[in-house]
N, CA and C atoms of all chains as a GROMACS GRO file, in nm:
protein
  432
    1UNK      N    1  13.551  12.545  19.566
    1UNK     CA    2  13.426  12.478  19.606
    1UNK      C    3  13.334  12.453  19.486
    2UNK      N    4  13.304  12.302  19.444
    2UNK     CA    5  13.182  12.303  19.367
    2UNK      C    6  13.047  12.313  19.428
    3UNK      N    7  12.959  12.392  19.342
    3UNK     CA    8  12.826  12.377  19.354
    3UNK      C    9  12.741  12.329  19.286
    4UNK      N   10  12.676  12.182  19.345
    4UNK     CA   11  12.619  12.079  19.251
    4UNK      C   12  12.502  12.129  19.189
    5UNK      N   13  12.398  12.151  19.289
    5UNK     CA   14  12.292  12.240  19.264
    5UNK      C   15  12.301  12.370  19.326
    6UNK      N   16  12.244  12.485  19.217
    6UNK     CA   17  12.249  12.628  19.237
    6UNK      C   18  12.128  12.599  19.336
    7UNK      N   19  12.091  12.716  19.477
    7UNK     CA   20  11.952  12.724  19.488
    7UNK      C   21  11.892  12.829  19.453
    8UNK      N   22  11.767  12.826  19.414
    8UNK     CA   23  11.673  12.968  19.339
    8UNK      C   24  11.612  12.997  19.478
    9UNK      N   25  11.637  12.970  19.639
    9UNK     CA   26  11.576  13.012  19.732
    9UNK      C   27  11.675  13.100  19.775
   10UNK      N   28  11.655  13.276  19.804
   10UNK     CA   29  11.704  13.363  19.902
   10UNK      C   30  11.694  13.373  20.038
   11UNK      N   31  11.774  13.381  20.153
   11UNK     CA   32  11.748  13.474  20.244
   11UNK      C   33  11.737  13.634  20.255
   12UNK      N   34  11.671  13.711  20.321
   12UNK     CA   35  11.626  13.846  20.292
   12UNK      C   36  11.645  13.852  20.424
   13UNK      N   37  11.717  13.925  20.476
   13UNK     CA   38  11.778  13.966  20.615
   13UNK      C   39  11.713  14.151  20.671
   14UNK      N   40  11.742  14.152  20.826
   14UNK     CA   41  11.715  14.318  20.791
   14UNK      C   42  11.645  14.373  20.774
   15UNK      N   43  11.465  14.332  20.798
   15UNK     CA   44  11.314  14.364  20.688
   15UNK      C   45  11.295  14.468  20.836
   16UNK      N   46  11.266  14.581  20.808
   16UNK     CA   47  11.187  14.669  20.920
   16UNK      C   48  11.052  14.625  20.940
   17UNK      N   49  10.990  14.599  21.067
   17UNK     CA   50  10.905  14.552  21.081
   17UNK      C   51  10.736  14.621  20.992
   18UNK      N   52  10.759  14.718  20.892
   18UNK     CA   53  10.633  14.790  20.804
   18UNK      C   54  10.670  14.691  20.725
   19UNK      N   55  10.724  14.592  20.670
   19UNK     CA   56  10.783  14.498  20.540
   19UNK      C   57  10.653  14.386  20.606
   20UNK      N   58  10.572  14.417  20.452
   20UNK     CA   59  10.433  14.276  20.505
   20UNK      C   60  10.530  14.135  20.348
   21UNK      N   61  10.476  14.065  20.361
   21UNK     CA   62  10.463  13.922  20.269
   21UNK      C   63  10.444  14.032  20.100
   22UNK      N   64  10.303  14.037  20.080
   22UNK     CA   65  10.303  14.193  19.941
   22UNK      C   66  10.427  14.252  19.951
   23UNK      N   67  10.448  14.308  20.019
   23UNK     CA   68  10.552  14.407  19.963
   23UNK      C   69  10.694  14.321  19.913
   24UNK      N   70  10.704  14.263  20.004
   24UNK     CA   71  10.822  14.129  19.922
   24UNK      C   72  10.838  14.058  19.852
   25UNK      N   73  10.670  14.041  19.767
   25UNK     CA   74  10.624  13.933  19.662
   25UNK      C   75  10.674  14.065  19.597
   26UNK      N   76  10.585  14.201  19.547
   26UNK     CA   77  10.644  14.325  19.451
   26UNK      C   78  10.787  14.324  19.418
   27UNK      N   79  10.851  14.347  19.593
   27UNK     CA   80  10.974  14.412  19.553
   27UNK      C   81  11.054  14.303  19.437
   28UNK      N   82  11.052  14.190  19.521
   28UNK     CA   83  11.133  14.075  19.458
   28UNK      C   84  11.077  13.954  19.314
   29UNK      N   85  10.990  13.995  19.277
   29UNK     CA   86  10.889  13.958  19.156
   29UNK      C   87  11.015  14.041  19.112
   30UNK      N   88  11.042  14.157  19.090
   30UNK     CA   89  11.146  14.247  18.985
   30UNK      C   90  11.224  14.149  18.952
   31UNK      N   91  11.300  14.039  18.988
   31UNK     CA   92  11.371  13.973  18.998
   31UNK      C   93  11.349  13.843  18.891
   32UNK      N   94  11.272  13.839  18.888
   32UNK     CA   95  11.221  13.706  18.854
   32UNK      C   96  11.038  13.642  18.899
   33UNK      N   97  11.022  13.484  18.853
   33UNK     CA   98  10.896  13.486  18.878
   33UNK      C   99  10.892  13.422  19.047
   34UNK      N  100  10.816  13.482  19.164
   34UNK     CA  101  10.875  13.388  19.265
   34UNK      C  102  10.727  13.262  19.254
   35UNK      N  103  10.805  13.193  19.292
   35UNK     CA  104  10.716  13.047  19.372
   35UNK      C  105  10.684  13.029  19.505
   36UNK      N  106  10.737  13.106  19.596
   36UNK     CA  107  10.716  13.053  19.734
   36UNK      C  108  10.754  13.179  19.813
   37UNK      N  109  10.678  13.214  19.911
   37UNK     CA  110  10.731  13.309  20.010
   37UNK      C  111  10.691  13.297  20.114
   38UNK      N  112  10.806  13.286  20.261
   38UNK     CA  113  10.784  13.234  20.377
   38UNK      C  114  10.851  13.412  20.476
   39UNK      N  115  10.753  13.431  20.516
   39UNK     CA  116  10.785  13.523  20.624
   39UNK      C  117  10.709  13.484  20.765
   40UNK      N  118  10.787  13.485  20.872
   40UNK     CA  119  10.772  13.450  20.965
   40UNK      C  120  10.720  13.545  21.068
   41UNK      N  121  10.619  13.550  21.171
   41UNK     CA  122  10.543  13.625  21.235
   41UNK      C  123  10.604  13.586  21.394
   42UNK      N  124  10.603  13.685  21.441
   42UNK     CA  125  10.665  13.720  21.568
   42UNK      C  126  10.486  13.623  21.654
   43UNK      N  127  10.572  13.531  21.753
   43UNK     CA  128  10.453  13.449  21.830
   43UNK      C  129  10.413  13.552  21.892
   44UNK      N  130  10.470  13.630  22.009
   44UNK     CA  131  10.401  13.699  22.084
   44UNK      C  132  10.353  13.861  22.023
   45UNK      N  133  10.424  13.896  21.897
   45UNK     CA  134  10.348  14.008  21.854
   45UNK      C  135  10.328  14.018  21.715
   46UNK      N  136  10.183  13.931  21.718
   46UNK     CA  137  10.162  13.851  21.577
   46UNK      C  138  10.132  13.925  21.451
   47UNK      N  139  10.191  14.075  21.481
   47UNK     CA  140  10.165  14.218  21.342
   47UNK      C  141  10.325  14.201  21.310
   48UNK      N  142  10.378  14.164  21.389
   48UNK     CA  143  10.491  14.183  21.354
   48UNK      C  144  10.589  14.109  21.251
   49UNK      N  145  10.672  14.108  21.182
   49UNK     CA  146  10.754  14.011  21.115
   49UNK      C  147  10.862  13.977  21.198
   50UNK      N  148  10.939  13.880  21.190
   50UNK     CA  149  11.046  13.849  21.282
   50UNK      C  150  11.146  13.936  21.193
   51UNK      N  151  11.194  14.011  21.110
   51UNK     CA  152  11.288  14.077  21.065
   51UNK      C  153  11.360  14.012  20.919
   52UNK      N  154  11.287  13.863  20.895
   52UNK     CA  155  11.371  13.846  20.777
   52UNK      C  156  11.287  13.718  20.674
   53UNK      N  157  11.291  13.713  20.591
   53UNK     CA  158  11.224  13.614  20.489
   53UNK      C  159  11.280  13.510  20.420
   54UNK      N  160  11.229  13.456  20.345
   54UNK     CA  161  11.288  13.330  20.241
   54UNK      C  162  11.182  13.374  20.149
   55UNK      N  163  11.223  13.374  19.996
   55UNK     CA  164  11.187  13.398  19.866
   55UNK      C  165  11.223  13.249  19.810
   56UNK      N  166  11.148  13.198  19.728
   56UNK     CA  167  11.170  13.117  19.612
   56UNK      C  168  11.135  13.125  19.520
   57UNK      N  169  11.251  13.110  19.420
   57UNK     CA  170  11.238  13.147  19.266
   57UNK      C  171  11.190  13.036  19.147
   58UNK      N  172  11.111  13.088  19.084
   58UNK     CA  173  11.129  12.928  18.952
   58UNK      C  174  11.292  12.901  18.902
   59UNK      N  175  11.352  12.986  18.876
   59UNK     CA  176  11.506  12.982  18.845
   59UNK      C  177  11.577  13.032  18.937
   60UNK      N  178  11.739  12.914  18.974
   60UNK     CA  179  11.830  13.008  19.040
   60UNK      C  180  11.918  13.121  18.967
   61UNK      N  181  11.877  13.136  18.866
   61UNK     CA  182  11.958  13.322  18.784
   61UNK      C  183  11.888  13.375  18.837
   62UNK      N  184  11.726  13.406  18.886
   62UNK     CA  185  11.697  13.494  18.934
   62UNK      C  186  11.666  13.510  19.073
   63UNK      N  187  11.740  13.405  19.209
   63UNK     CA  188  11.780  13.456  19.281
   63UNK      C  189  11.913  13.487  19.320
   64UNK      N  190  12.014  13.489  19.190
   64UNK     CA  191  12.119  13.530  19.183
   64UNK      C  192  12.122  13.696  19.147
   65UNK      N  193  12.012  13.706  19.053
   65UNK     CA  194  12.018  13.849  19.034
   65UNK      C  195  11.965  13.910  19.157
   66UNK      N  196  11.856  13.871  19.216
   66UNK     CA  197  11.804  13.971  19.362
   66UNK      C  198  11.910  13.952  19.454
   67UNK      N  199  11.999  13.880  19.451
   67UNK     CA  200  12.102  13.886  19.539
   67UNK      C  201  12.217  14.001  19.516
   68UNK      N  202  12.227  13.977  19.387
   68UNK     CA  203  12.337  14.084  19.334
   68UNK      C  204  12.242  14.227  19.371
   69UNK      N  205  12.154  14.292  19.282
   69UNK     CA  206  12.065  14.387  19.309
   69UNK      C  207  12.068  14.462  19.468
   70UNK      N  208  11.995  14.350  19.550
   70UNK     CA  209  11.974  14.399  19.661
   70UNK      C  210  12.026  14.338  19.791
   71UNK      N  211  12.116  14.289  19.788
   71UNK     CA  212  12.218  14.286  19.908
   71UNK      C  213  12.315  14.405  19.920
   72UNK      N  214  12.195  14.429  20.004
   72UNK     CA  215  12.298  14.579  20.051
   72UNK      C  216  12.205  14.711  19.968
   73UNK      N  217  12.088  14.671  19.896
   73UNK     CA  218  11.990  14.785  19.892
   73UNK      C  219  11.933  14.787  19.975
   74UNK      N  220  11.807  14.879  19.975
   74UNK     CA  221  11.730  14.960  20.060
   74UNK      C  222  11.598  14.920  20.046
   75UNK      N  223  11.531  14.886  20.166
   75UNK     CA  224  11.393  14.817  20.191
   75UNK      C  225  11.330  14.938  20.270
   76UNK      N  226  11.247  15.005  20.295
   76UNK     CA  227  11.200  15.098  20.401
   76UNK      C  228  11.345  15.180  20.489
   77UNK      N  229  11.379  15.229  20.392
   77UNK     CA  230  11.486  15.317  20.488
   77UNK      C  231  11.630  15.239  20.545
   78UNK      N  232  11.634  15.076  20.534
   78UNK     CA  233  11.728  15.026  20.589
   78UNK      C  234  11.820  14.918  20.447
   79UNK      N  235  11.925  14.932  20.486
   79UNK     CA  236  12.014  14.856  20.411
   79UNK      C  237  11.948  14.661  20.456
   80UNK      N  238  11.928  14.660  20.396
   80UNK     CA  239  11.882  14.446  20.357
   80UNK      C  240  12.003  14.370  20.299
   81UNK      N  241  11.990  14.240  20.407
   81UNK     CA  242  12.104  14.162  20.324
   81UNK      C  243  12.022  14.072  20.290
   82UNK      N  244  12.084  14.014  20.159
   82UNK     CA  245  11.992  13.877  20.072
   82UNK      C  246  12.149  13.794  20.070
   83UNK      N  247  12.094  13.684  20.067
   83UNK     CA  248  12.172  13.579  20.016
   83UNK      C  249  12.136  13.449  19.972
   84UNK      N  250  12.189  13.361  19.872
   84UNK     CA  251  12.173  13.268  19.805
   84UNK      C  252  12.127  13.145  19.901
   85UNK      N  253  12.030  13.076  19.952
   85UNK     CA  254  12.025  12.970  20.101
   85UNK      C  255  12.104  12.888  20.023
   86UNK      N  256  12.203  12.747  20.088
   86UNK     CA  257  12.266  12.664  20.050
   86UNK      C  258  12.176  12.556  20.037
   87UNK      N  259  12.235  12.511  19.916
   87UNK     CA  260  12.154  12.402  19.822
   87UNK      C  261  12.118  12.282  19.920
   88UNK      N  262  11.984  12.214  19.892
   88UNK     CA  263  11.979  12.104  19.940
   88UNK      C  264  12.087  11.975  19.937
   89UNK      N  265  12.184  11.917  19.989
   89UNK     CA  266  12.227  11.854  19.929
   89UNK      C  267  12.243  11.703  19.894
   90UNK      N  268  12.338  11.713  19.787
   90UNK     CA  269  12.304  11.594  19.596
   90UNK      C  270  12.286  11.465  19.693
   91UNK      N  271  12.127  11.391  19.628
   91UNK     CA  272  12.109  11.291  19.660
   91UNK      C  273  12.193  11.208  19.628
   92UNK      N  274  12.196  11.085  19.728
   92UNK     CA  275  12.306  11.005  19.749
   92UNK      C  276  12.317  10.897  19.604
   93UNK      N  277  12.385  10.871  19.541
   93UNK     CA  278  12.378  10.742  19.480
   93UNK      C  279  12.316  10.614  19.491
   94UNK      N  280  12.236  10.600  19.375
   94UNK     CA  281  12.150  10.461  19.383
   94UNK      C  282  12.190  10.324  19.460
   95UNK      N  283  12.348  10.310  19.394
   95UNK     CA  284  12.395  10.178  19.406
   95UNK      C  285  12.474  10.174  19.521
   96UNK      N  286  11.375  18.641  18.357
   96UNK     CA  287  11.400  18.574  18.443
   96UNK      C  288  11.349  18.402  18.497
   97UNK      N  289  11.230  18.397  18.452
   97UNK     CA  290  11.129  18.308  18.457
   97UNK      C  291  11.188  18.187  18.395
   98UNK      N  292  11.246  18.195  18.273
   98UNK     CA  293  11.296  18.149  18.171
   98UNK      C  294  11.400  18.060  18.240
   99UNK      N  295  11.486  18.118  18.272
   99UNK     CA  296  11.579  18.043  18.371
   99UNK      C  297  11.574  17.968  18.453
  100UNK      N  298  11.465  18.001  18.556
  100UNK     CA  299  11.463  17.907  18.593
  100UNK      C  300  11.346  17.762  18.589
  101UNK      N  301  11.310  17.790  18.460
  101UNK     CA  302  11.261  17.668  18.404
  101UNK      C  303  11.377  17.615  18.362
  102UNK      N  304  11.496  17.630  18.300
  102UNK     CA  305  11.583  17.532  18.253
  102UNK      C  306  11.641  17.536  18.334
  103UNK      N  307  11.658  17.525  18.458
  103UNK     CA  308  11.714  17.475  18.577
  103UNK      C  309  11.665  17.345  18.589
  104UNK      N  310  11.757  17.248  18.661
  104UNK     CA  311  11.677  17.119  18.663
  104UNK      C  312  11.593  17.136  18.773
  105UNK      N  313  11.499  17.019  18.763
  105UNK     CA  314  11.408  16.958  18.857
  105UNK      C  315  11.420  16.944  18.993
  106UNK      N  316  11.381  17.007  19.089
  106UNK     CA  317  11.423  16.947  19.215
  106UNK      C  318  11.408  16.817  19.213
  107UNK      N  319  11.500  16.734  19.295
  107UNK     CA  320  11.475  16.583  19.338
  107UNK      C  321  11.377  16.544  19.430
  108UNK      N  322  11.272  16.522  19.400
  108UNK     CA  323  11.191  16.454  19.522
  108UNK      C  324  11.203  16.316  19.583
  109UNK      N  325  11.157  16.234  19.658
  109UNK     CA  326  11.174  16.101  19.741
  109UNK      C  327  11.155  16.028  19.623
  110UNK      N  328  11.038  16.070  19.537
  110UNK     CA  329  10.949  15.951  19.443
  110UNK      C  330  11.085  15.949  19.331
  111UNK      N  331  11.144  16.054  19.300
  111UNK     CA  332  11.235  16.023  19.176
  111UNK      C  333  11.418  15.943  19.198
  112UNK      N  334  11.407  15.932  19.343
  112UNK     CA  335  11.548  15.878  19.411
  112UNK      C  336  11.551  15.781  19.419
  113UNK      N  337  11.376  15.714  19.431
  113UNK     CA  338  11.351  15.588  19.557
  113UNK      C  339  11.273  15.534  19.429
  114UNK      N  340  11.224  15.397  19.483
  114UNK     CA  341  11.119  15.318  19.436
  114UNK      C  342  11.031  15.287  19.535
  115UNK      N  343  10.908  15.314  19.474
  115UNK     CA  344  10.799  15.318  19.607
  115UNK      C  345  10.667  15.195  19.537
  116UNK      N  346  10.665  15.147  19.686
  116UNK     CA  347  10.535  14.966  19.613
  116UNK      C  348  10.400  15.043  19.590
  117UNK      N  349  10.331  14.954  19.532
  117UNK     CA  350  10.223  14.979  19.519
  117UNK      C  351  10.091  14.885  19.660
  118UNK      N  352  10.160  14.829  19.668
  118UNK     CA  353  10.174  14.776  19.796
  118UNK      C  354  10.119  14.863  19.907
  119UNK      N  355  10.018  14.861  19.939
  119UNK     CA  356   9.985  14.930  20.071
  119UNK      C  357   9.974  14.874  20.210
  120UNK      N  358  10.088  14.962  20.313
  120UNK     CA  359  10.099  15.062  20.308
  120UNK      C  360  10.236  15.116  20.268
  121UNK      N  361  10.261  15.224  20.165
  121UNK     CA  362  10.368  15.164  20.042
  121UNK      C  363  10.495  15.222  20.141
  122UNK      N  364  10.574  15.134  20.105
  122UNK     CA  365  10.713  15.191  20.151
  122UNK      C  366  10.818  15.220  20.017
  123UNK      N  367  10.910  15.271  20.058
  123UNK     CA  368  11.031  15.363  19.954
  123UNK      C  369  11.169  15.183  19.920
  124UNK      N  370  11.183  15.154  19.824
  124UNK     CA  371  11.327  15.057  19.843
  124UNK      C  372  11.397  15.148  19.696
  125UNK      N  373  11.533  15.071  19.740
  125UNK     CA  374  11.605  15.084  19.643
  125UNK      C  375  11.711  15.001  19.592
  126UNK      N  376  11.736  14.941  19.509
  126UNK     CA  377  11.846  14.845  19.448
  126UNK      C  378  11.981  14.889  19.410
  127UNK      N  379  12.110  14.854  19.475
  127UNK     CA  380  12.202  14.919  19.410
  127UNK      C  381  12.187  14.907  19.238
  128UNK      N  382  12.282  14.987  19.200
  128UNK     CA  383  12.303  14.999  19.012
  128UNK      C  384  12.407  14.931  18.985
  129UNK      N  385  12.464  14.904  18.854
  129UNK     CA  386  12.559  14.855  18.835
  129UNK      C  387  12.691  14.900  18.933
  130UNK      N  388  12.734  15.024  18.948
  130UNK     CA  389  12.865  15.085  18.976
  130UNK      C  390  12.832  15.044  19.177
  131UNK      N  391  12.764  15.058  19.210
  131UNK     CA  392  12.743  15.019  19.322
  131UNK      C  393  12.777  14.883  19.334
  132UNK      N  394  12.709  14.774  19.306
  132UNK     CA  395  12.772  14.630  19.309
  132UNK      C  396  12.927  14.585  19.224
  133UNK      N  397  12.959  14.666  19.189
  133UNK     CA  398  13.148  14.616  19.166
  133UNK      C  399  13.214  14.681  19.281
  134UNK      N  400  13.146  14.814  19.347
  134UNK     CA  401  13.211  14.828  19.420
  134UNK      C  402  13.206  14.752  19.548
  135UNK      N  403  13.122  14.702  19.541
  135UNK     CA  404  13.093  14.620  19.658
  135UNK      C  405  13.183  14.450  19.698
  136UNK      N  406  13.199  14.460  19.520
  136UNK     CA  407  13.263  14.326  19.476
  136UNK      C  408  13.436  14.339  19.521
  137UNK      N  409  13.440  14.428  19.493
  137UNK     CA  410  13.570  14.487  19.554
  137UNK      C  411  13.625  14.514  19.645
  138UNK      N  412  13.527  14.584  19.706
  138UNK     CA  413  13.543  14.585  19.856
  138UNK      C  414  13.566  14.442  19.971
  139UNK      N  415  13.448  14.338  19.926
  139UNK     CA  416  13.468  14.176  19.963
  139UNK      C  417  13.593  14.140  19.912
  140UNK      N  418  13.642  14.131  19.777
  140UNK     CA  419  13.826  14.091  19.768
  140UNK      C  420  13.892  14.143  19.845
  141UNK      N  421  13.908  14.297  19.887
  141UNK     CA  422  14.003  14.357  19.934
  141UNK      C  423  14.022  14.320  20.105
  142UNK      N  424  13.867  14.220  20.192
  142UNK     CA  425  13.862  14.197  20.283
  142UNK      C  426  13.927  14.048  20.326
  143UNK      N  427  13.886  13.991  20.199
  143UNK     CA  428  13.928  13.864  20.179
  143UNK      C  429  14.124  13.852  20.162
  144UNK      N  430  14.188  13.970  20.095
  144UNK     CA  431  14.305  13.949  20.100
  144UNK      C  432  14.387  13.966  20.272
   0.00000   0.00000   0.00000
């Protein structure tokens, strides 16, 4: 399989609901510099997180390294899966 | 006697196992190490065969 474009955006799977937006900018800043962080709030219990995030990186090496790192480390007591999101994909040709 | 057990090591506490945020209200994570992610790498080939 080629991959045209790497993406520098993670999924973060697995977050125990004490995991706020901060603590995921900290943990995953280790990583690299992030640009973007989307955590999603439970509609009907709006303290809550829905259990999982999206990180974006200025570079995809460094959501290659938080992937390597912590897929399959430890967030609040629980094993977290991260993974690489699949690239937008390659705009079509001009002609 | 005393002596001894100063050069005994350190007990392990949470703070020296774990990584804890500064982040309040802080929670404990931890990142595998190198020897942890080959084994892991390995483990995915060996599922894949």
């Amino acid at each position: 399989k080629q991959e045209p474009t790497k993406s520098a955006r993670i999924y973060i799977g697995k977050l125990t609901r004490n995991v706020t937006k901060d603590h995921v900018i900290e943990i995953f800043a280790t990583y690299g510099e992030i640009k973007h962080v989307e955590i999603p709030f439970d509609h009907v219990h709006q303290m809550f997180n829905k259990g999982y995030a999206y990180v974006e990186y200025e570079k995809p090496e460094n959501a290659e390294l938080a992937c390597k790192y912590m897929d399959g480390g430890q967030v609040d007591g629980v094993e977290i899966r991260v993974s690489v999101t699949q690239p937008p994909a390659p705009p079509k040709p001009r002609y | 006697k005393t002596k001894e057990n100063k050069r005994e090591e350190p007990v392990k506490t949470f703070d020296d196992l774990f990584r804890k945020t500064t982040t309040t209200p802080f929670i404990y994570w931890l990142p595998l190490n190198e020897e942890q992610y080959a084994e892991r790498q390995r483990e995915n080939e060996r599922r894949q065969m």
